[in-house]
C-alpha positions in Angstrom: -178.8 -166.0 -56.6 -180.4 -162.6 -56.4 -176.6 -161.1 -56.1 -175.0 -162.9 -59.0 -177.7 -161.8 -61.2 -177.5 -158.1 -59.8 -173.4 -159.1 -60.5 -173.9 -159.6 -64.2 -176.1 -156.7 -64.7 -173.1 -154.4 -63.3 -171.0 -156.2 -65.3 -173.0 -155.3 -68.7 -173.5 -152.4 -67.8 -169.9 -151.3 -67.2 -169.0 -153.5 -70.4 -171.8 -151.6 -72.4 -170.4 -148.5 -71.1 -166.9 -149.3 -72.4 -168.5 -150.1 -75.4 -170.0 -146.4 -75.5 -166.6 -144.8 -74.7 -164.5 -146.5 -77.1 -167.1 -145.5 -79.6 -166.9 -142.1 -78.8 -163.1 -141.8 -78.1 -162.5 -144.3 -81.6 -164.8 -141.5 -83.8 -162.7 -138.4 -83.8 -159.5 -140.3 -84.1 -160.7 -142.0 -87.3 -162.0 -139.0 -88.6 -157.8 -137.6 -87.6 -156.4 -140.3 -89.4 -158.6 -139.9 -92.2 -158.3 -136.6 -92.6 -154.3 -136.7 -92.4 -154.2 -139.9 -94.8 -156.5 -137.1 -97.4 -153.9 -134.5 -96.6 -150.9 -136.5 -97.3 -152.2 -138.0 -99.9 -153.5 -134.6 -101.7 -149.8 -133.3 -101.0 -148.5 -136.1 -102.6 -150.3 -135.9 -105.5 -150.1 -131.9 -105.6 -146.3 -131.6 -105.3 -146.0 -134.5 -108.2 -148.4 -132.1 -110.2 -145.7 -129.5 -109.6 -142.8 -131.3 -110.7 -144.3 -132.3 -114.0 -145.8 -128.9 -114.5 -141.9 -127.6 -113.8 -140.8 -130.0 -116.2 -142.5 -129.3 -119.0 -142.3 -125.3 -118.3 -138.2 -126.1 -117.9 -138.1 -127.9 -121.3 -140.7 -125.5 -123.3 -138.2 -122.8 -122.1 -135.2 -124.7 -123.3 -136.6 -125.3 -126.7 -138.1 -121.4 -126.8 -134.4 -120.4 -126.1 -132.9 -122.9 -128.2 -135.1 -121.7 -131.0 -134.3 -117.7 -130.2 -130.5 -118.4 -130.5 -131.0 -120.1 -133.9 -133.1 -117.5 -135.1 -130.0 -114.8 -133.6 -127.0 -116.6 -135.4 -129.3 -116.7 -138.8 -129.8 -113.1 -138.8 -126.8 -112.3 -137.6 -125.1 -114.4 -140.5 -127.5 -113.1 -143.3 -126.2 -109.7 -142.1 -122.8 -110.2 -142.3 -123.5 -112.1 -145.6 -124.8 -109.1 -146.7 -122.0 -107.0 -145.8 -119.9 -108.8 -147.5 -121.6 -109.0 -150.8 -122.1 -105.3 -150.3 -118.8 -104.7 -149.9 -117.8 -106.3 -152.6 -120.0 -105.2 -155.2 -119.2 -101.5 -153.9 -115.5 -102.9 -154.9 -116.2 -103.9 -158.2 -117.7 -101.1 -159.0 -115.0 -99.1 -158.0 -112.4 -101.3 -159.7 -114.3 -101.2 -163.0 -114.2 -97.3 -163.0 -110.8 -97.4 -162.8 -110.2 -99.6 -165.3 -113.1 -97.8 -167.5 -111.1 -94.7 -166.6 -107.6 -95.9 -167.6 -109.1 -97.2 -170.4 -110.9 -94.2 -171.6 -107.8 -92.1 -171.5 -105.7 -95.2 -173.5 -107.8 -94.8 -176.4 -108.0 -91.1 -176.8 -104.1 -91.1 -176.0 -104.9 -88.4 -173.1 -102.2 -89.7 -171.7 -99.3 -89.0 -174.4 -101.2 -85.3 -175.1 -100.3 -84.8 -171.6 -96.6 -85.8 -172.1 -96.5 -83.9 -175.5 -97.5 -80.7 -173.6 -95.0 -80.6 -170.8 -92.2 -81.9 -172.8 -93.2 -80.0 -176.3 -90.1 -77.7 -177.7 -90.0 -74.0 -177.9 -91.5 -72.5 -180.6 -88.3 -71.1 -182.0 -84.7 -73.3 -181.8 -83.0 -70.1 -181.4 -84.5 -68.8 -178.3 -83.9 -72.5 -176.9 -80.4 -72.5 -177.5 -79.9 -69.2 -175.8 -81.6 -70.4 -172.6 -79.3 -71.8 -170.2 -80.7 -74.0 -167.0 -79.0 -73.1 -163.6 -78.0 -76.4 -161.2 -80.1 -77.2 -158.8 -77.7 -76.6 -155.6 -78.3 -80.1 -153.0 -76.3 -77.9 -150.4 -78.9 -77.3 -147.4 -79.6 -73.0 -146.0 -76.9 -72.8 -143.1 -79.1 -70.9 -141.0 -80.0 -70.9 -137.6 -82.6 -73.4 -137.9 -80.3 -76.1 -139.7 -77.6 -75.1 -137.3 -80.3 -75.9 -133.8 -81.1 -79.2 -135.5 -77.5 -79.5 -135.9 -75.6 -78.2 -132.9 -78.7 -77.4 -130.2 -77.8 -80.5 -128.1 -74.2 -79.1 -127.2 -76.3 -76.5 -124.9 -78.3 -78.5 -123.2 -75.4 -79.9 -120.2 -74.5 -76.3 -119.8 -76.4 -74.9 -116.3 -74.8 -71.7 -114.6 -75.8 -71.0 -111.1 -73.5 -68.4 -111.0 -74.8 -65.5 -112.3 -71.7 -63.5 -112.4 -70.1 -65.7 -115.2 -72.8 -64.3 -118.2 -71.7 -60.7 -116.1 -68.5 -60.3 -117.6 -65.9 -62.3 -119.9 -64.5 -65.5 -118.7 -62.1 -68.0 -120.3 -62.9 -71.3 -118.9 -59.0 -72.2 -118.1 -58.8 -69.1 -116.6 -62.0 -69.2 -113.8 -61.8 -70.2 -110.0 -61.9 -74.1 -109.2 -65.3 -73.3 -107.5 -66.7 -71.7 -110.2 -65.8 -74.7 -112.5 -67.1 -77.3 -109.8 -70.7 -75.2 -109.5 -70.8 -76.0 -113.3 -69.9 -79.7 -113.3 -72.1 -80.0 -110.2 -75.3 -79.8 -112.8 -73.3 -83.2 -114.2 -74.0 -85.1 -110.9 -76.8 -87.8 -111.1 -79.1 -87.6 -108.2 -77.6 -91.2 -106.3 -73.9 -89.1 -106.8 -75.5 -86.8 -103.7 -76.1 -88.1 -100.4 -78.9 -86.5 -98.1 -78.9 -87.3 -95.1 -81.4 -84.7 -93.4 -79.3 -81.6 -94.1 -76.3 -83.5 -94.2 -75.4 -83.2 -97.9 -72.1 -85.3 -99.3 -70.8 -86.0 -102.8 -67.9 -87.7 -103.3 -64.3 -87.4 -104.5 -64.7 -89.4 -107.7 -68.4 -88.7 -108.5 -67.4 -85.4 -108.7 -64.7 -85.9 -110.8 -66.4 -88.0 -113.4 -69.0 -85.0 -113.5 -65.9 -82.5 -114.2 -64.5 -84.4 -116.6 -68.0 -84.9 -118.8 -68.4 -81.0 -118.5 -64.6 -80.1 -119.6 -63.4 -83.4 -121.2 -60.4 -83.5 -119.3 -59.3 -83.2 -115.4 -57.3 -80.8 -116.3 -57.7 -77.7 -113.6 -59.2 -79.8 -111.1 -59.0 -78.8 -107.7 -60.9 -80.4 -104.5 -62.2 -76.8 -103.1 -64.9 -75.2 -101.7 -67.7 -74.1 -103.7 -71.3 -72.8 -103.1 -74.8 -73.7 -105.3 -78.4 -73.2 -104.3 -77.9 -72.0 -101.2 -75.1 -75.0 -100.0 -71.8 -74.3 -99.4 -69.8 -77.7 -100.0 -66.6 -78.4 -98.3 -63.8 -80.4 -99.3 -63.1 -82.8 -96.3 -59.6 -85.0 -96.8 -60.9 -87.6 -94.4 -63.4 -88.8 -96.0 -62.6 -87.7 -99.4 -65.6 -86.1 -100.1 -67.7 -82.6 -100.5 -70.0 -82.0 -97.4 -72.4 -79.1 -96.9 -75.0 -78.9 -93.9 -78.1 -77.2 -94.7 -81.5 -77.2 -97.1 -80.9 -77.0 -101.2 -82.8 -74.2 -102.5 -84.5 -76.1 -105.1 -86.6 -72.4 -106.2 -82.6 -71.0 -108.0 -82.9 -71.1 -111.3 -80.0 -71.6 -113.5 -79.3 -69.5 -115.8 -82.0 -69.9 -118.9 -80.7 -69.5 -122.8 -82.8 -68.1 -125.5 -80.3 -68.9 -128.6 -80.7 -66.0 -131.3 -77.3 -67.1 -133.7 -75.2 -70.1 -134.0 -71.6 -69.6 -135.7 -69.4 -72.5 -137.1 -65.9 -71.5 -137.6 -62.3 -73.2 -136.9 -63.6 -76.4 -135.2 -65.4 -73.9 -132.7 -69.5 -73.2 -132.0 -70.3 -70.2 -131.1 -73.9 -69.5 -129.3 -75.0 -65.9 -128.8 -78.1 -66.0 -126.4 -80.2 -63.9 -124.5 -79.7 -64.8 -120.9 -82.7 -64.5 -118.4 -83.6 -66.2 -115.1 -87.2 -67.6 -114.1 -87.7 -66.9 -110.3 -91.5 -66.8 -108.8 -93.1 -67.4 -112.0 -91.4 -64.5 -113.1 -88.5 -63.5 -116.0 -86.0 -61.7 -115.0 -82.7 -60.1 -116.1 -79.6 -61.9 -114.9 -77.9 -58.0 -114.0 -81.1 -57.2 -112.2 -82.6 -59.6 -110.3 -84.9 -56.7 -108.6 -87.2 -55.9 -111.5 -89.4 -58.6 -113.3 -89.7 -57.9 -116.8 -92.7 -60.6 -117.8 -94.8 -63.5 -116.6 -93.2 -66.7 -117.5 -96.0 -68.6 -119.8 -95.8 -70.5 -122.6 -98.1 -67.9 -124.9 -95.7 -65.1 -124.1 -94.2 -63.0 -126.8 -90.1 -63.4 -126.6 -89.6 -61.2 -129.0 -91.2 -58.1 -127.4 -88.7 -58.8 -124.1 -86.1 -60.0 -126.3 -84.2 -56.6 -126.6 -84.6 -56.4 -122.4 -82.2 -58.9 -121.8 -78.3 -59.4 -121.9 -76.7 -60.8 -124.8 -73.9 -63.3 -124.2 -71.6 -65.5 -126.5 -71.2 -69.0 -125.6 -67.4 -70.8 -127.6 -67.5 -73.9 -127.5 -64.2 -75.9 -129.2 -63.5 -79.3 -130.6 -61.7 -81.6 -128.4 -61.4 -85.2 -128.9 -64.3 -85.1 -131.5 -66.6 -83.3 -128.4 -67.3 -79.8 -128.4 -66.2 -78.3 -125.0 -66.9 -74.5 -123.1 -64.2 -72.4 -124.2 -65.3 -69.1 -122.9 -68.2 -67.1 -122.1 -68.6 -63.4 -122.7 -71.1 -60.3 -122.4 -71.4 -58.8 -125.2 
C-alpha cells in the first residue's frame, strides 16, 4: 500500500508538472497568434483605408481635370468669338469708308472734274489742229539684251577645248576631223563614255549622234584620232569604238564666252565674245596661258579686264530651222 500511494503522488506530480509546462509553453504562443491575428487584421483594415482614400483622390482628380478642360475650351472659344467679332467689325468699318468715300466723291462729282481735266481741249482750236500725235511704235529695241533673251541659248552646246580654234580663222567645213570630234565630244552624255579604271571607250554611234547634234548633219565625219583633257582617243575598227588609256584632266577648262554683240543678218547669228579661260581660280587669256590677268569671283569687274582679252566672232547659220557653227574667227 505504502508504494501505490508513493505511485500516485509521482504520478500528480509529473501530471501537475505537465500542467505547468503546457501553461508556460501555451502563453507566448497565444500572445504569437494574437499578436499576428492584430497585425493581419490592422493590415487589412489599413490597405482597405488606402484603396478608398485612392479612390476618392483618383475621382476628385478626374472631376478637377474635367472641370479645368471645360474651363480651357470656354476661354478658348470666347477668344476666338472675340476674334471674330473683331474682325469683323474692323471690316465693316473699313467697307463703310469706302463706300462713305465713293460716295463723297459721287456727290461732289470729283470724279467727272477729274475726267474734265485730263480730257479738257486746248485753249485755242488752232494750236490743236496744228499739233500732230506720233504712233506709238509696238516694234521691241533690237539690242543686245533682246537679242540674249532671243538667241543666248544657241551658245550654250558650243565648248572648245582646243584653244587654237579662237587663235586664228577657221571655217567649220574646212577643220581637221579631230578638231570637229573634240567639239562634238562636249555632246556626249556621261553613260556614252565608259571608264573602266583608265580604260576610257566611247562608241562608234554615240559619237556620231553627238556629231550630228553639234553640226546637224554627218556630213565630214571621219572615225580619227583626236585628243581632249589630256586623253588621246583612238579609233579601233574591231570594236568600233574610241579608246584612250589614261586619267581625264577634269581641271581644262573650255574655252569661256563673255558675249559683247549679237548680229542677225541673212539667216545667220553672229556672236562676237571676249574669249578667256579659268584655270586655278584664275582668268586667263586663251594666247597666253602664262600670265593671269584676275581672280575669278563673282564680284569681279569684267569690264576693267574686258579690253585684256581676245575678241572673236562666232557665225552661226540656219540649217533645217537650227542654227549651226559656221566659222569662227579672231578678230
Amino acid at each position: 500500500m505504502p508504494k501505490k500511494k508513493e505511485d500516485l503522488e509521482i504520478k500528480k506530480t509529473k501530471e501537475e508538472l505537465s500542467q505547468e509546462l503546457m501553461a508556460m509553453i501555451k502563453e507566448p504562443v497565444k500572445e504569437k497568434i494574437v499578436s499576428e491575428v492584430v497585425d493581419d487584421i490592422k493590415s487589412t483594415f489599413d490597405n482597405e483605408y488606402k484603396r478608398e482614400i485612392k479612390r476618392e483622390l483618383k475621382s476628385e482628380i478626374v472631376t478637377d481635370i474635367r472641370k479645368d478642360i471645360a474651363k480651357e475650351q470656354k476661354r478658348l472659344i470666347f477668344g476666338k468669338n472675340f476674334k471674330i467679332f473683331r474682325l469683323s467689325i474692323y471690316l465693316i468699318v473699313i467697307v463703310g469708308a469706302l463706300l462713305y468715300l465713293i460716295y463723297r466723291l459721287y456727290t461732289t462729282d470729283n470724279m467727272g472734274v477729274i475726267d474734265s481735266r485730263l480730257t479738257r481741249p486746248t485753249a485755242s482750236s488752232d494750236v490743236s489742229s496744228q499739233v500732230t500725235t506720233k504712233p506709238v511704235s509696238t516694234e521691241p529695241v533690237r539690242d543686245l539684251a533682246y537679242y540674249m533673251e532671243k538667241y543666248s541659248y544657241i551658245m550654250d552646246d558650243l565648248k572648245i577645248y582646243n584653244y587654237s580654234l579662237v587663235n586664228g580663222s577657221y571655217v567649220v567645213a574646212n577643220m581637221s576631223s579631230a578638231d570637229k570630234l573634240s567639239m562634238a565630244y562636249a555632246q556626249l552624255q556621261s553613260s556614252d563614255i565608259v571608264v573602266d579604271g583608265i580604260i576610257h571607250m566611247i562608241s562608234d554611234e554615240a559619237m556620231k549622234q553627238a556629231y550630228n547634234k553639234m553640226f546637224g548633219s554627218l556630213d565630214g565625219y571621219e572615225a580619227t584620232s583626236f585628243s581632249i583633257r589630256n586623253l588621246s582617243y583612238a579609233y579601233s575598227f574591231n570594236s568600233a569604238s574610241y579608246i584612250a588609256i589614261g586619267d581625264e584632266d577634269l581641271s581644262t577648262s573650255e574655252v569661256r564666252n563673255h558675249i559683247v554683240d549679237i548680229k542677225e543678218e541673212n539667216n545667220k547669228i553672229k556672236f562676237t565674245t571676249r574669249v578667256y579661260v579659268v584655270k586655278n581660280s584664275g582668268i586667263y587669256n586663251v594666247g597666253n596661258m602664262n600670265a593671269k590677268i584676275a581672280d575669278d569671283s563673282e564680284t569681279m569687274d569684267f569690264s576693267k579686264i574686258e579690253s585684256r582679252l581676245s575678241l572673236v566672232e562666232y557665225t552661226f547659220a540656219l540649217v533645217n530651222d537650227e542654227y549651226r557653227l559656221e566659222s569662227i574667227q579672231k578678230k
